[in-house]
Every structure is written in structure tokens, then in C-alpha cells.
C-alpha positions, 0 to 999 in steps of 0.5 A: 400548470407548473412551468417546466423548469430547465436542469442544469449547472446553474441548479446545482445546489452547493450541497451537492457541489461540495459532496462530489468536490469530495468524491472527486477528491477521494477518486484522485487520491486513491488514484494517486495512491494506487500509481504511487504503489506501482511505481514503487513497487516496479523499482528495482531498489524495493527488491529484497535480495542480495544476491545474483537474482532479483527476488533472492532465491539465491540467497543462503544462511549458514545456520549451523555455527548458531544451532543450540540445544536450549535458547538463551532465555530458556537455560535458567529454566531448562537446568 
């Protein structure tokens, strides 16, 4: 008869620690990665606009005094 051998930590082979050390590692920095994308992104710094609201739908460019008939680079061409 073949003894029953108890599981456990003690049977755990180095092979097997190593590889979940290595998912336990790539786990925390995903994790940390993810929460360090939020925190940065929630910072009212990261926002893009400068004017009265904070996502800039407020903002304008007058285009008017930059409207061309033919870009710069295309005039040699054009003429």
C-alpha cells in the first residue's frame, strides 16, 4: 500500500514558489499601475482646458487672421 502523503506548504517545490512570487509580482504592479493612472487622471492639473470650465468646451481660436488660399509649402508648387 502506498502511504498517503500529506499536502501542503512544506511540499511545495521552488519551481512552483518562484512562478506564483512572479504572478504575485506581475498582480501588484498591474494593481499599482492601474491606481496610479486613476489618481493621475482625477488631478485637476491633467485637465486640458484653460478656460472657465474644466474639460475646455469653453475654449475658442480665432482662425480667421491664419486662413490662406494655398499653404506655404504647396505655393512653389501651386504657381
Amino acid at each position: 500500500m502506498k502511504e498517503q502523503v500529506e499536502s501542503g506548504v512544506a511540499d511545495t517545490s521552488r519551481r512552483d514558489f518562484l512562478k506564483l512570487g512572479g504572478v504575485a509580482a506581475a498582480t501588484a504592479t498591474m494593481g499599482a499601475a492601474a491606481g496610479a493612472g486613476f489618481v493621475l487622471g482625477r488631478d485637476p492639473d491633467a485637465n486640458v482646458g484653460w478656460g472657465r470650465t474644466e474639460s475646455g468646451h469653453d475654449m475658442y481660436f480665432d482662425r480667421e487672421p491664419f486662413r490662406v488660399d494655398v499653404a506655404p509649402p504647396w505655393k512653389s508648387l501651386v504657381s
